[in-house]
PDB file of N, CA, C and O in Angstrom:
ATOM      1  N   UNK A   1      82.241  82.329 108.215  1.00  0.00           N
ATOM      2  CA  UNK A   1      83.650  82.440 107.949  1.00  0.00           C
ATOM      3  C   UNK A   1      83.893  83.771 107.262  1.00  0.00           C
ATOM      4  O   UNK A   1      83.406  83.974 106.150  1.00  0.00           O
ATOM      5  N   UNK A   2      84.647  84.710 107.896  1.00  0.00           N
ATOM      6  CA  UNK A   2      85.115  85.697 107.419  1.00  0.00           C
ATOM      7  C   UNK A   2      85.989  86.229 106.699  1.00  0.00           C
ATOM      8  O   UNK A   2      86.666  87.163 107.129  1.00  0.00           O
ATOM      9  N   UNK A   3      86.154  85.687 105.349  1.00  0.00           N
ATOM     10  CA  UNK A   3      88.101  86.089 105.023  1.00  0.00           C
ATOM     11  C   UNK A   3      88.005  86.978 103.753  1.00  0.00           C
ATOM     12  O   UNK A   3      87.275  87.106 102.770  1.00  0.00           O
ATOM     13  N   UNK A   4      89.271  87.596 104.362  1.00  0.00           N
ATOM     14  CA  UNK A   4      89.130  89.074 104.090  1.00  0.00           C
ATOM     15  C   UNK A   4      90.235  88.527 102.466  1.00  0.00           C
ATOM     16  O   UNK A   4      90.445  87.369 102.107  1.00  0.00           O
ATOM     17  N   UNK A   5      90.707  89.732 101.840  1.00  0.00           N
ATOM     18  CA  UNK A   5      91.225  89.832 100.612  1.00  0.00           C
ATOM     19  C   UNK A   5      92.917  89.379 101.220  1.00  0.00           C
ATOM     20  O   UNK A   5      93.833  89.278 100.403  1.00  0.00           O
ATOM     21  N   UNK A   6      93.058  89.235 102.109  1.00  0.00           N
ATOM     22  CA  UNK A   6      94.554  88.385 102.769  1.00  0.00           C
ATOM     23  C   UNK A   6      94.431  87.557 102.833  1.00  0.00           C
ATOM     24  O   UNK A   6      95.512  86.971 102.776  1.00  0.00           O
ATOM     25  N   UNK A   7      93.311  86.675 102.988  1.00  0.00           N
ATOM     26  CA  UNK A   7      93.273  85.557 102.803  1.00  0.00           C
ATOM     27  C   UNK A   7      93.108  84.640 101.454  1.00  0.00           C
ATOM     28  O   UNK A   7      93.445  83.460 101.552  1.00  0.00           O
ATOM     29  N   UNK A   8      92.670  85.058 100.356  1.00  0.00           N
ATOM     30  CA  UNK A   8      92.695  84.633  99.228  1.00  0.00           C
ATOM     31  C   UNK A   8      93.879  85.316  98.673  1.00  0.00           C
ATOM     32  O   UNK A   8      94.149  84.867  97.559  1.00  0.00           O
ATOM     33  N   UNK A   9      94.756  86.340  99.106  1.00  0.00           N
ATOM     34  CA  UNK A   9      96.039  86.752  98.351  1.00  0.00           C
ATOM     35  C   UNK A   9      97.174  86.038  98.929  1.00  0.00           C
ATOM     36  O   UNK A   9      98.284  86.381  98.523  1.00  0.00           O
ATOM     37  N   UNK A  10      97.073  84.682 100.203  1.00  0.00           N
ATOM     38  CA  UNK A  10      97.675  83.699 100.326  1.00  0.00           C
ATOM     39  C   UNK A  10      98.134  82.736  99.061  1.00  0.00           C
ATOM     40  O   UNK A  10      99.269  82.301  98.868  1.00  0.00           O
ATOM     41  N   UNK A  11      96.908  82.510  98.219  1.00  0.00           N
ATOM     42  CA  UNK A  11      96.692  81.347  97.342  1.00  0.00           C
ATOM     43  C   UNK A  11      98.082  81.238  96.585  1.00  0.00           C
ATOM     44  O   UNK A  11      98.638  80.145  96.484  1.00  0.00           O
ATOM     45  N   UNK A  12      98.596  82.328  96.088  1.00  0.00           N
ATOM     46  CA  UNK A  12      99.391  82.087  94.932  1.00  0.00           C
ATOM     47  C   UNK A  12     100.965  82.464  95.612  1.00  0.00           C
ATOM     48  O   UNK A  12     101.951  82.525  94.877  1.00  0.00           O
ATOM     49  N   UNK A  13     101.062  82.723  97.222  1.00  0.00           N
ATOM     50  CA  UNK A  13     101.996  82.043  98.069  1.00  0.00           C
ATOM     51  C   UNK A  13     102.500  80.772  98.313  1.00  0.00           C
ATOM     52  O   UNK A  13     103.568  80.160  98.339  1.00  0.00           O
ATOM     53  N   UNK A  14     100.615  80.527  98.580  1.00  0.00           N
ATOM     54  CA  UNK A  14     100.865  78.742  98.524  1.00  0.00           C
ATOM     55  C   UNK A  14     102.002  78.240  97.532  1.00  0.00           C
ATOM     56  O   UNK A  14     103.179  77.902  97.654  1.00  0.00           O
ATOM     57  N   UNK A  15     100.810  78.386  96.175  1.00  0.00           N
ATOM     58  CA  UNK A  15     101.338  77.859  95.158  1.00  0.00           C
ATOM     59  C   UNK A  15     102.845  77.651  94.998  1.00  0.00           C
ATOM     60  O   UNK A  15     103.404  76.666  94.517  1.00  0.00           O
ATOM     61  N   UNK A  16     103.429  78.827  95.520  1.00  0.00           N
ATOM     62  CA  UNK A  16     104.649  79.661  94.885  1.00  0.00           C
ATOM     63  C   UNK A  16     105.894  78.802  96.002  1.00  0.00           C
ATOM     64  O   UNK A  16     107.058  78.636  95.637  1.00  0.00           O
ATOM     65  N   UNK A  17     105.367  78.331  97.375  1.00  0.00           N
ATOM     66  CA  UNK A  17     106.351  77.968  98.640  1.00  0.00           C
ATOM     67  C   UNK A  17     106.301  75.931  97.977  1.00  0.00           C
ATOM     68  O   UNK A  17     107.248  75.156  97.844  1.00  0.00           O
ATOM     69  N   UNK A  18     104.891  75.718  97.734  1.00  0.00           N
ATOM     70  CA  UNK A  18     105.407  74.055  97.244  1.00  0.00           C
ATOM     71  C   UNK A  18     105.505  73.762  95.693  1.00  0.00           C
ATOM     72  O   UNK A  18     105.363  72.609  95.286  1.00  0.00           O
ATOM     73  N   UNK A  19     105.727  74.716  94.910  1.00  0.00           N
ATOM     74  CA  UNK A  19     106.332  74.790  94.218  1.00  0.00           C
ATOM     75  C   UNK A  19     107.964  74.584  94.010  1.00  0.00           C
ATOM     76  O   UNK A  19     108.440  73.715  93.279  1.00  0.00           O
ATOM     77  N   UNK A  20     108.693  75.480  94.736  1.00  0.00           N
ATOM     78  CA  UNK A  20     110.025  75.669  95.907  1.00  0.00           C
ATOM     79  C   UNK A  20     110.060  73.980  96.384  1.00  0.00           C
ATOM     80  O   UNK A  20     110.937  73.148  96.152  1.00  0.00           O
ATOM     81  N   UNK A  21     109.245  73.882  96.854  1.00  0.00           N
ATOM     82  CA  UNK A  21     109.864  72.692  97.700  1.00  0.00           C
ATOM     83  C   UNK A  21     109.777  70.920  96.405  1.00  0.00           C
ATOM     84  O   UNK A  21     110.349  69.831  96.440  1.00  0.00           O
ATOM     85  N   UNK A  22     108.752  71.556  95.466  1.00  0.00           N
ATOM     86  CA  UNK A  22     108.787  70.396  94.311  1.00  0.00           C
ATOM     87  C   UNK A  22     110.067  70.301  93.278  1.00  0.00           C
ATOM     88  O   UNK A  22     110.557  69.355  92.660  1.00  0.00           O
ATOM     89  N   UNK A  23     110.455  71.977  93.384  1.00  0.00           N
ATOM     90  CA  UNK A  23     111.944  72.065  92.797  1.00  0.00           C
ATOM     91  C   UNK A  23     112.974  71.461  93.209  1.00  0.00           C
ATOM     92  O   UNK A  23     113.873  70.968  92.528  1.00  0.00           O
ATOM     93  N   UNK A  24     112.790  71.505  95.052  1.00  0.00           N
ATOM     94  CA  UNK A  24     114.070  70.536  95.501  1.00  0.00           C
ATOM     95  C   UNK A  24     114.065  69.197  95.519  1.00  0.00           C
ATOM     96  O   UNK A  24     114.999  68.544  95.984  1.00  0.00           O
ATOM     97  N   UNK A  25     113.122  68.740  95.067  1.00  0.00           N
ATOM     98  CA  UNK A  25     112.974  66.766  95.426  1.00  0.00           C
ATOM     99  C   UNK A  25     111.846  66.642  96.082  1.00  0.00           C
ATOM    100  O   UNK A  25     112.037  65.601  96.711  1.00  0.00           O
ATOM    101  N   UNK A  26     110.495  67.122  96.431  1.00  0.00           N
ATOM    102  CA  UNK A  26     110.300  67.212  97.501  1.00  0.00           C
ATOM    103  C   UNK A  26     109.015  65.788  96.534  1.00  0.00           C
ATOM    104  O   UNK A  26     108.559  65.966  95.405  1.00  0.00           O
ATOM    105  N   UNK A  27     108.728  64.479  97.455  1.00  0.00           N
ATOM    106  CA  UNK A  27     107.807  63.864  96.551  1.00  0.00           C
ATOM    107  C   UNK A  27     106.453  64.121  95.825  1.00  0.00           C
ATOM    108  O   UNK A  27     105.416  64.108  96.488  1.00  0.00           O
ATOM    109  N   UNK A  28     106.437  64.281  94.912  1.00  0.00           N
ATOM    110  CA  UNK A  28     105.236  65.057  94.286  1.00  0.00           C
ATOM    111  C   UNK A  28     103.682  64.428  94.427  1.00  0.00           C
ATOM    112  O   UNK A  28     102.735  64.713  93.694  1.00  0.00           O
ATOM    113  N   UNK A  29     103.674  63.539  95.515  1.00  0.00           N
ATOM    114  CA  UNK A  29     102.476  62.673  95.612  1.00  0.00           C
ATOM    115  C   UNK A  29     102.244  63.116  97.143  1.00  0.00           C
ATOM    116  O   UNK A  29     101.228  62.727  97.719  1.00  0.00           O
ATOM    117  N   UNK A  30     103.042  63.807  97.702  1.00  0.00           N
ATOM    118  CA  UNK A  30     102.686  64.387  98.927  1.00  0.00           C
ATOM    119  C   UNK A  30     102.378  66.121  98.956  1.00  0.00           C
ATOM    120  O   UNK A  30     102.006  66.842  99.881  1.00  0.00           O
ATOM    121  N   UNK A  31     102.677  66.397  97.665  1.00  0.00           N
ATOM    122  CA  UNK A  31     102.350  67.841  97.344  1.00  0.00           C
ATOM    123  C   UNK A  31     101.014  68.532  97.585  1.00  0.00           C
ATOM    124  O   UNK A  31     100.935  69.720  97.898  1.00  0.00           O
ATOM    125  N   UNK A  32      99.849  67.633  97.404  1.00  0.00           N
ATOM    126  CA  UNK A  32      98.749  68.059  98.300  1.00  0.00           C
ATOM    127  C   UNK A  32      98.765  68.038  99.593  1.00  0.00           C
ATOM    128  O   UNK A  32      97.750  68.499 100.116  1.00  0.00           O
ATOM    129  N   UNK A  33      99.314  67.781 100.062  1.00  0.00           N
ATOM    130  CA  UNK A  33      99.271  67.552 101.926  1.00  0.00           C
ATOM    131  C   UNK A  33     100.311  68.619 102.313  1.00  0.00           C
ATOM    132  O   UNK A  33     100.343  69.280 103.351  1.00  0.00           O
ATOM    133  N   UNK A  34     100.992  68.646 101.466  1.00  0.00           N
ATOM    134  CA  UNK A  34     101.875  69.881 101.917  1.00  0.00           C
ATOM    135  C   UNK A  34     101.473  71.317 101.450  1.00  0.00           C
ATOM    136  O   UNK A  34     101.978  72.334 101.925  1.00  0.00           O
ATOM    137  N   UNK A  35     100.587  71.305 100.544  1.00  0.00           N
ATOM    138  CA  UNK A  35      99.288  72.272  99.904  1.00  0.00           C
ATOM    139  C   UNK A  35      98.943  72.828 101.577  1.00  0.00           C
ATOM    140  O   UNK A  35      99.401  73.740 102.265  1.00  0.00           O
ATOM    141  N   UNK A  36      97.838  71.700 101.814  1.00  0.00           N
ATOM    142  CA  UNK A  36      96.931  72.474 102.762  1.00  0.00           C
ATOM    143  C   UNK A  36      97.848  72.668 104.084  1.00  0.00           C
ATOM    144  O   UNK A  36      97.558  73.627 104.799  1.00  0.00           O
ATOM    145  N   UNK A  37      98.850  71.902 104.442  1.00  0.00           N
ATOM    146  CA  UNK A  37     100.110  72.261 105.685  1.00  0.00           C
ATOM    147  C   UNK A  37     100.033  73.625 106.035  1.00  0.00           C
ATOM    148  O   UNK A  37      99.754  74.256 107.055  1.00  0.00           O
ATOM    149  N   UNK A  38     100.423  73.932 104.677  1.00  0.00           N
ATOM    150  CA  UNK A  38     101.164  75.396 104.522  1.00  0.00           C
ATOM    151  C   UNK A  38      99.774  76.358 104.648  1.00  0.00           C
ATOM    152  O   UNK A  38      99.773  77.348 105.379  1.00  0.00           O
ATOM    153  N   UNK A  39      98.636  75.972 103.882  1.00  0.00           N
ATOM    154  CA  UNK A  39      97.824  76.242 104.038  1.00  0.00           C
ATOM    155  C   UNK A  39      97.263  76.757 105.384  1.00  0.00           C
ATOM    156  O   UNK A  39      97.048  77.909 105.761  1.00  0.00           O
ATOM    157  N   UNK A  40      97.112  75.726 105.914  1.00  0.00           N
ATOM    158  CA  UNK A  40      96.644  75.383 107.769  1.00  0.00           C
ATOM    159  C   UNK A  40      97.389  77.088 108.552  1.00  0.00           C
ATOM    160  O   UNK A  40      96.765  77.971 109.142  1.00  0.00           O
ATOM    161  N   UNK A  41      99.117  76.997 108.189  1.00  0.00           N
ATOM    162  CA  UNK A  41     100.219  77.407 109.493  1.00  0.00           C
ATOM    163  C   UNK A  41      99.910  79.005 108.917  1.00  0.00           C
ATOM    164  O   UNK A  41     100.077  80.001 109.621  1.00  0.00           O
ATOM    165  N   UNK A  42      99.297  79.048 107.116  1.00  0.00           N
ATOM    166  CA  UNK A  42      99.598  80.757 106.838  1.00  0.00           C
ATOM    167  C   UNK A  42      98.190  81.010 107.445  1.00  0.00           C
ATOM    168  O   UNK A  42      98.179  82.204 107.746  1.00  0.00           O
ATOM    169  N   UNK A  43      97.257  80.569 107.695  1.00  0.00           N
ATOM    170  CA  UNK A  43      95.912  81.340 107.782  1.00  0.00           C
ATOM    171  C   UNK A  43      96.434  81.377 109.785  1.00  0.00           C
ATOM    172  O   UNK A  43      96.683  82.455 110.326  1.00  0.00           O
ATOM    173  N   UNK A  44      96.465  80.757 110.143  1.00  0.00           N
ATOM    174  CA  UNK A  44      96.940  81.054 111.407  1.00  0.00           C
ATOM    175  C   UNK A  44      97.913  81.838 111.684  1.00  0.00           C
ATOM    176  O   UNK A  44      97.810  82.477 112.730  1.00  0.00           O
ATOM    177  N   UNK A  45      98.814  81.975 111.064  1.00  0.00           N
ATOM    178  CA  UNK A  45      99.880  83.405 111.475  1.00  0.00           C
ATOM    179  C   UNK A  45      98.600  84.502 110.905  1.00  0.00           C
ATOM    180  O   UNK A  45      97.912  85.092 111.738  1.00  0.00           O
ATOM    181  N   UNK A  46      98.434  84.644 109.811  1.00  0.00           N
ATOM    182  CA  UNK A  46      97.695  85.785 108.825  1.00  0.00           C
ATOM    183  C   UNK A  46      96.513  86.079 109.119  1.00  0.00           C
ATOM    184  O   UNK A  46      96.179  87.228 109.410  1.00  0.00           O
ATOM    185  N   UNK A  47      95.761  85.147 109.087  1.00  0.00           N
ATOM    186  CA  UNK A  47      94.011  85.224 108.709  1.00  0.00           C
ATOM    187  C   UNK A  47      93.573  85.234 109.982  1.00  0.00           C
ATOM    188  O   UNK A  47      93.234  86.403 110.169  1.00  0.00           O
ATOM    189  N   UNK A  48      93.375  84.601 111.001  1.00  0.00           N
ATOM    190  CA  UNK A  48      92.887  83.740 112.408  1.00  0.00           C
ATOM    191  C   UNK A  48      94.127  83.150 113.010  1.00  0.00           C
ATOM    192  O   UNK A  48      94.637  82.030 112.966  1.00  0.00           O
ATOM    193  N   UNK A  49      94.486  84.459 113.677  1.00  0.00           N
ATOM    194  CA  UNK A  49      95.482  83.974 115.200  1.00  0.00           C
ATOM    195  C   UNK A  49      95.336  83.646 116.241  1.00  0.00           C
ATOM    196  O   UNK A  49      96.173  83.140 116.988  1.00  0.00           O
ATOM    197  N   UNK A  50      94.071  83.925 116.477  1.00  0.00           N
ATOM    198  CA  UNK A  50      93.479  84.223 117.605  1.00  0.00           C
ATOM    199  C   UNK A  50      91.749  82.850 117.770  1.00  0.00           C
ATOM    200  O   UNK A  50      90.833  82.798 118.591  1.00  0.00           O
ATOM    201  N   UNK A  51      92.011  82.192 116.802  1.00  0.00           N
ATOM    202  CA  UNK A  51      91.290  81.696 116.566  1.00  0.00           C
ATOM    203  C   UNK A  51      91.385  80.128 116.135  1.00  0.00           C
ATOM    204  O   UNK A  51      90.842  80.071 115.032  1.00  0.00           O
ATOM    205  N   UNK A  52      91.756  79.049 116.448  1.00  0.00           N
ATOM    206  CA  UNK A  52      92.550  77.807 115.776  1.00  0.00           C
ATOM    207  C   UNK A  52      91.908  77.486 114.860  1.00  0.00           C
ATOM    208  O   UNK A  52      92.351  77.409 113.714  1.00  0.00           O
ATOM    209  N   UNK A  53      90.394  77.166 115.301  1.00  0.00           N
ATOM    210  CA  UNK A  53      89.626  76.281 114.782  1.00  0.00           C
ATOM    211  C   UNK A  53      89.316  76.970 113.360  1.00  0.00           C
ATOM    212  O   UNK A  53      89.453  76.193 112.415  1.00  0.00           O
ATOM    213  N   UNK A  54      89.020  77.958 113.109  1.00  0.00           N
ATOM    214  CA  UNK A  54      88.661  79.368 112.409  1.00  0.00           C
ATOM    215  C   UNK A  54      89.765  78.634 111.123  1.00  0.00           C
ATOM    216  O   UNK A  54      89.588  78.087 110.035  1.00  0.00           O
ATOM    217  N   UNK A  55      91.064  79.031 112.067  1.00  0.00           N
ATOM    218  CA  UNK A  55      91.921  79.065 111.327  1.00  0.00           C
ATOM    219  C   UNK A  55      92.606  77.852 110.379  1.00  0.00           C
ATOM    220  O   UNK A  55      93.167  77.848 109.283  1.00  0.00           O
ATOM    221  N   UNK A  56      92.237  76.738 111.463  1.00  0.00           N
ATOM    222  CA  UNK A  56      91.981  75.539 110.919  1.00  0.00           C
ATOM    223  C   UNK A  56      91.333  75.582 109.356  1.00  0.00           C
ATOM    224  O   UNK A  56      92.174  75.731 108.469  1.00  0.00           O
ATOM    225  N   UNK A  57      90.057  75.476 108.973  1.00  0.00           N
ATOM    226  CA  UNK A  57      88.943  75.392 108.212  1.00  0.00           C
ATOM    227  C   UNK A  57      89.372  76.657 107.390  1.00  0.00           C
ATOM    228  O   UNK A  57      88.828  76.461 106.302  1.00  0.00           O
ATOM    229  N   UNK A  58      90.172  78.064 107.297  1.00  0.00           N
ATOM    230  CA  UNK A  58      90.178  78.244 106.111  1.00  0.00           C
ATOM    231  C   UNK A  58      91.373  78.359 105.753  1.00  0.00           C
ATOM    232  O   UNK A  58      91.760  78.927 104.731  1.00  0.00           O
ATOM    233  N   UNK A  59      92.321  77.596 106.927  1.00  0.00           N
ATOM    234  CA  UNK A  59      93.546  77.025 106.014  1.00  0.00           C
ATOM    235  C   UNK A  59      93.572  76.040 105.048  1.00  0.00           C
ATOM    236  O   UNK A  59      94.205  76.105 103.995  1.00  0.00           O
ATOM    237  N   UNK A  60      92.674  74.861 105.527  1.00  0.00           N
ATOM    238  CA  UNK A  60      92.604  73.660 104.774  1.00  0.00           C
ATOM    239  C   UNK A  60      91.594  73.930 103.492  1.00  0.00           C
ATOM    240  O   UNK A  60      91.605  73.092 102.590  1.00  0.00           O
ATOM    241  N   UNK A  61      90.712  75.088 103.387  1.00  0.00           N
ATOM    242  CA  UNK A  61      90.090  75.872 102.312  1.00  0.00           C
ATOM    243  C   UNK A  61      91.146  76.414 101.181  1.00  0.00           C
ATOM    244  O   UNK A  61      91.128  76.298  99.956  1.00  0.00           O
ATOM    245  N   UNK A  62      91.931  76.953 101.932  1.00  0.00           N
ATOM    246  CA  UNK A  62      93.292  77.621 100.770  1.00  0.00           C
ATOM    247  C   UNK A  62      93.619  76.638 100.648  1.00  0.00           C
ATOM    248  O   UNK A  62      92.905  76.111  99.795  1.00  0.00           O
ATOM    249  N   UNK A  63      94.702  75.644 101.190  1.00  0.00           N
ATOM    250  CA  UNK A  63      95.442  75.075 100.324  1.00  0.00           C
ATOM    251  C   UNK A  63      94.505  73.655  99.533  1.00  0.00           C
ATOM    252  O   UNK A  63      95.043  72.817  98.809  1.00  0.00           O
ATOM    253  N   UNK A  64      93.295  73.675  99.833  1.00  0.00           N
ATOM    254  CA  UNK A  64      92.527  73.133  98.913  1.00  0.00           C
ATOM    255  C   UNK A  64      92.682  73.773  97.075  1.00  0.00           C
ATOM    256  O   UNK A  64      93.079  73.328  95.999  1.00  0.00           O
ATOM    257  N   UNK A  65      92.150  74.922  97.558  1.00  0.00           N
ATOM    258  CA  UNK A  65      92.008  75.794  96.590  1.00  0.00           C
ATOM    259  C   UNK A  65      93.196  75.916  95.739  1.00  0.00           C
ATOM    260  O   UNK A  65      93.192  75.839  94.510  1.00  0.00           O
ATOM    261  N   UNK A  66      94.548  76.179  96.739  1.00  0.00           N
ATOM    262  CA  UNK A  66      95.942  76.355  96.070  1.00  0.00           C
ATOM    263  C   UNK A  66      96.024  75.136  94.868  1.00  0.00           C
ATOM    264  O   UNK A  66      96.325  75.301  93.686  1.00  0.00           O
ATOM    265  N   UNK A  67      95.666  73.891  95.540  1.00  0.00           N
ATOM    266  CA  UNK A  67      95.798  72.877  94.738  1.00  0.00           C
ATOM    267  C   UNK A  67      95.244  72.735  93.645  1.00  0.00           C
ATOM    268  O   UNK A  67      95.873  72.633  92.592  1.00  0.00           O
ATOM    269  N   UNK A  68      93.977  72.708  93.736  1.00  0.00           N
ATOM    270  CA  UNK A  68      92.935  72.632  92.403  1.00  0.00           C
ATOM    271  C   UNK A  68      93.497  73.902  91.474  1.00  0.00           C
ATOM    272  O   UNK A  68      93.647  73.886  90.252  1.00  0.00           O
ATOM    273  N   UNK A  69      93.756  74.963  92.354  1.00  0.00           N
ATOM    274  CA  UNK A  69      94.126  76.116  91.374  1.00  0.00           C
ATOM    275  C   UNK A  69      95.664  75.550  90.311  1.00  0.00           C
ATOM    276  O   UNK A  69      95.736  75.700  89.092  1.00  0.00           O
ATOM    277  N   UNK A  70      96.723  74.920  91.180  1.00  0.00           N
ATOM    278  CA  UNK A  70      98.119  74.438  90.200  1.00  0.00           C
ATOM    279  C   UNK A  70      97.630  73.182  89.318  1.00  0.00           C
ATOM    280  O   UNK A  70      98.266  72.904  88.301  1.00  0.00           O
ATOM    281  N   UNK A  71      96.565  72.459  89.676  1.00  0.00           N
ATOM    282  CA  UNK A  71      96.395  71.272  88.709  1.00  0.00           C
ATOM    283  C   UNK A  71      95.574  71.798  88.273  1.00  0.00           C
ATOM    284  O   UNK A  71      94.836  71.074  88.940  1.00  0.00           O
ATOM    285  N   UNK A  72      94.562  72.720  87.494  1.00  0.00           N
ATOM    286  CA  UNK A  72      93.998  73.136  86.667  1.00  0.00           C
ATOM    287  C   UNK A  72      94.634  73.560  86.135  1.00  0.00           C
ATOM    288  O   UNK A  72      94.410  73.259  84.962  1.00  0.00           O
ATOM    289  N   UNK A  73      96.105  74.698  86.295  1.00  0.00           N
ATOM    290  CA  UNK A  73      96.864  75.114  85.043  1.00  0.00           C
ATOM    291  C   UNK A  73      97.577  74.330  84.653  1.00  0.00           C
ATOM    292  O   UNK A  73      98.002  74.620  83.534  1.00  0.00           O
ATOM    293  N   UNK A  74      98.072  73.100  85.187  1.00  0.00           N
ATOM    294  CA  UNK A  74      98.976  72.427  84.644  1.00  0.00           C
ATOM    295  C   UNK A  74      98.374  71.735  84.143  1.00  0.00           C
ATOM    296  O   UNK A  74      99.056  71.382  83.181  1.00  0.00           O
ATOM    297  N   UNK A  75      97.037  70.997  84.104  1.00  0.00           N
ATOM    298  CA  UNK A  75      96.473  70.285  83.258  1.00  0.00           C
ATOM    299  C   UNK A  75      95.843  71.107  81.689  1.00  0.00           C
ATOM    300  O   UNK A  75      95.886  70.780  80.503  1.00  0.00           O
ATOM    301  N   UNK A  76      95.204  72.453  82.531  1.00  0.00           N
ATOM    302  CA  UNK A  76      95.451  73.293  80.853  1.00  0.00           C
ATOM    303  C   UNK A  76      96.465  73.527  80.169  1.00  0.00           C
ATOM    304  O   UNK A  76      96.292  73.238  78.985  1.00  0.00           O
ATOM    305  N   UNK A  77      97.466  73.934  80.411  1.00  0.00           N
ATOM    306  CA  UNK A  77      99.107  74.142  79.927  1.00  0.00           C
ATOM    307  C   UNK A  77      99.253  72.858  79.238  1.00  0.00           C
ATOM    308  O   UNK A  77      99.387  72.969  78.019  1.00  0.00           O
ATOM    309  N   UNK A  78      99.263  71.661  79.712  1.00  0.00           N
ATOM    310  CA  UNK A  78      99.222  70.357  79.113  1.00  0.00           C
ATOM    311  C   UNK A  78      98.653  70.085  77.528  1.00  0.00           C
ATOM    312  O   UNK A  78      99.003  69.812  76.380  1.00  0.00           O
ATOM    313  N   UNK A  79      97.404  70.403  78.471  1.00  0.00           N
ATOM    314  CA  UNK A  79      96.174  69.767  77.518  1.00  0.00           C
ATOM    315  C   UNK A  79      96.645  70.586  76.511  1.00  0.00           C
ATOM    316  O   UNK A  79      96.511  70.015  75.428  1.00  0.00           O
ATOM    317  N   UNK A  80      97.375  72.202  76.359  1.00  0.00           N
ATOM    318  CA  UNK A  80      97.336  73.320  74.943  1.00  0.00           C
ATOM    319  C   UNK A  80      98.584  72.682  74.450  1.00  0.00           C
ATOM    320  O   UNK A  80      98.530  72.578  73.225  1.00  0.00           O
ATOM    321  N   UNK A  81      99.959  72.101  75.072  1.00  0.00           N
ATOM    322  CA  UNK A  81     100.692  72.118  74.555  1.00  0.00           C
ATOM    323  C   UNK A  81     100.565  70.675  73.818  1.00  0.00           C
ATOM    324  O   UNK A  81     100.965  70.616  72.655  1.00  0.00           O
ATOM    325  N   UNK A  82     100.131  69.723  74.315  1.00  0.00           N
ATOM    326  CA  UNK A  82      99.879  68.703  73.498  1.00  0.00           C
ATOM    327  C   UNK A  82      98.475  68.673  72.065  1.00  0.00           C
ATOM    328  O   UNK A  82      98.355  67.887  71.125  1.00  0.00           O
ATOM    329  N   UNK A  83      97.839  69.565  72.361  1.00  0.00           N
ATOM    330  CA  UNK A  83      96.736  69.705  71.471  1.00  0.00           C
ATOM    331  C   UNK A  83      97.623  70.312  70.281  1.00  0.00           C
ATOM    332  O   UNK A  83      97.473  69.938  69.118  1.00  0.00           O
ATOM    333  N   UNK A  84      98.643  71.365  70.702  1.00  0.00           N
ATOM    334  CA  UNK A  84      99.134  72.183  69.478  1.00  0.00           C
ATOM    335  C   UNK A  84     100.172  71.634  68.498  1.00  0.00           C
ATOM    336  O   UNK A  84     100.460  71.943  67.342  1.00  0.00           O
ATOM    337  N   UNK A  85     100.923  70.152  69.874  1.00  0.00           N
ATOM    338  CA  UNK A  85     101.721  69.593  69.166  1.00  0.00           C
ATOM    339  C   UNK A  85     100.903  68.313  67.867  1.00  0.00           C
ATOM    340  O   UNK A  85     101.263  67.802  66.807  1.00  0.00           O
ATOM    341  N   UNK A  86     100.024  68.271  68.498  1.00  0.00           N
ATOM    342  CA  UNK A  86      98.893  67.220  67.644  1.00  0.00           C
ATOM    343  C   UNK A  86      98.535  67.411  66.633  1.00  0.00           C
ATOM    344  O   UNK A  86      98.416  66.432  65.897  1.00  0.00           O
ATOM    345  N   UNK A  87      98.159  68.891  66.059  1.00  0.00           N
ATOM    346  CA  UNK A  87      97.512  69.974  65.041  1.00  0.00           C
ATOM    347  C   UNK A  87      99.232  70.395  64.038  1.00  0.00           C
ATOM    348  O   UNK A  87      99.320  70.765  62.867  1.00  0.00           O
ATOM    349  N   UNK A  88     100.249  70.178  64.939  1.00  0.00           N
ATOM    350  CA  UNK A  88     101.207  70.209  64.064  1.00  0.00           C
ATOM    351  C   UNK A  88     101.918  69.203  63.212  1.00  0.00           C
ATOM    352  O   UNK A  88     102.726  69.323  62.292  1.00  0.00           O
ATOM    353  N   UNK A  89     101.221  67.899  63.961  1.00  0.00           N
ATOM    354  CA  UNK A  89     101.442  66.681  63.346  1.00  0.00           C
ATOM    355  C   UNK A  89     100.803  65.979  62.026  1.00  0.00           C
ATOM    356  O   UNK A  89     101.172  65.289  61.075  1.00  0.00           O
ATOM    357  N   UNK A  90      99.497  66.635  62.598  1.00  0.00           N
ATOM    358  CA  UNK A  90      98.437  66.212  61.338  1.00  0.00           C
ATOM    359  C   UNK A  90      98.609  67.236  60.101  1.00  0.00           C
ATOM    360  O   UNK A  90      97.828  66.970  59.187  1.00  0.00           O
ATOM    361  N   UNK A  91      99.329  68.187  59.892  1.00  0.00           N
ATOM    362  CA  UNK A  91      99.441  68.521  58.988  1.00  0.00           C
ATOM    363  C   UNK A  91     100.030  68.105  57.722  1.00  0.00           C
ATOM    364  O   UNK A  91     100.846  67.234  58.024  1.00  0.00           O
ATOM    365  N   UNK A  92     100.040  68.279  56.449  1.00  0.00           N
ATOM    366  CA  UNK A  92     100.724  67.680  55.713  1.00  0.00           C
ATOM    367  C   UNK A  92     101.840  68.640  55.514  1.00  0.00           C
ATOM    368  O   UNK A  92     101.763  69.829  55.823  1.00  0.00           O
ATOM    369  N   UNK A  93     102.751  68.142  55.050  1.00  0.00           N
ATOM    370  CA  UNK A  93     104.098  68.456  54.471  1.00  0.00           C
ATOM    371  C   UNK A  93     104.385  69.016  53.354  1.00  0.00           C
ATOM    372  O   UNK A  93     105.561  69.196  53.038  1.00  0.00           O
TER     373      UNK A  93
END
């Protein structure tokens, strides 16, 4: 599998298009499937046009990736903002 620096500068497209679509209503329990979708249709316009199967396998690679990449920050973002609110609680007065 060959992918060039266009293909990993997809990722934070991904992110950025079902993001967009989580803003409008879009159900947030189908947000992985619509991860690798988008995933699948950009490596085939972009990466492997000429190629389905190709294009297949490192679409469903990105929007793998897209995913793990938004629930790792949102679970860090989480995890800091509740840790900091915790450390502000236990303090005394």
């Amino acid at each position: 599998m060959d992918l060039t620096v266009y293909g990993i500068a997809l990722l934070p497209v991904i992110i950025g298009v079902v993001h967009l679509f989580k803003m409008f209503g879009f159900p947030a329990r189908f947000l992985p499937l619509l991860s690798i979708g988008i995933g699948i249709v950009m490596s085939y316009i972009y990466v492997e046009p000429e190629n389905l199967k190709k294009a297949f396998l490192i679409g469903l690679w990105l929007g793998l990736c897209a995913t793990g990449m938004h629930s790792g920050f949102k679970h860090t973002m989480n995890g800091a903002n509740s840790k900091g609110q915790n450390s502000e609680e236990d303090k005394p007065s």
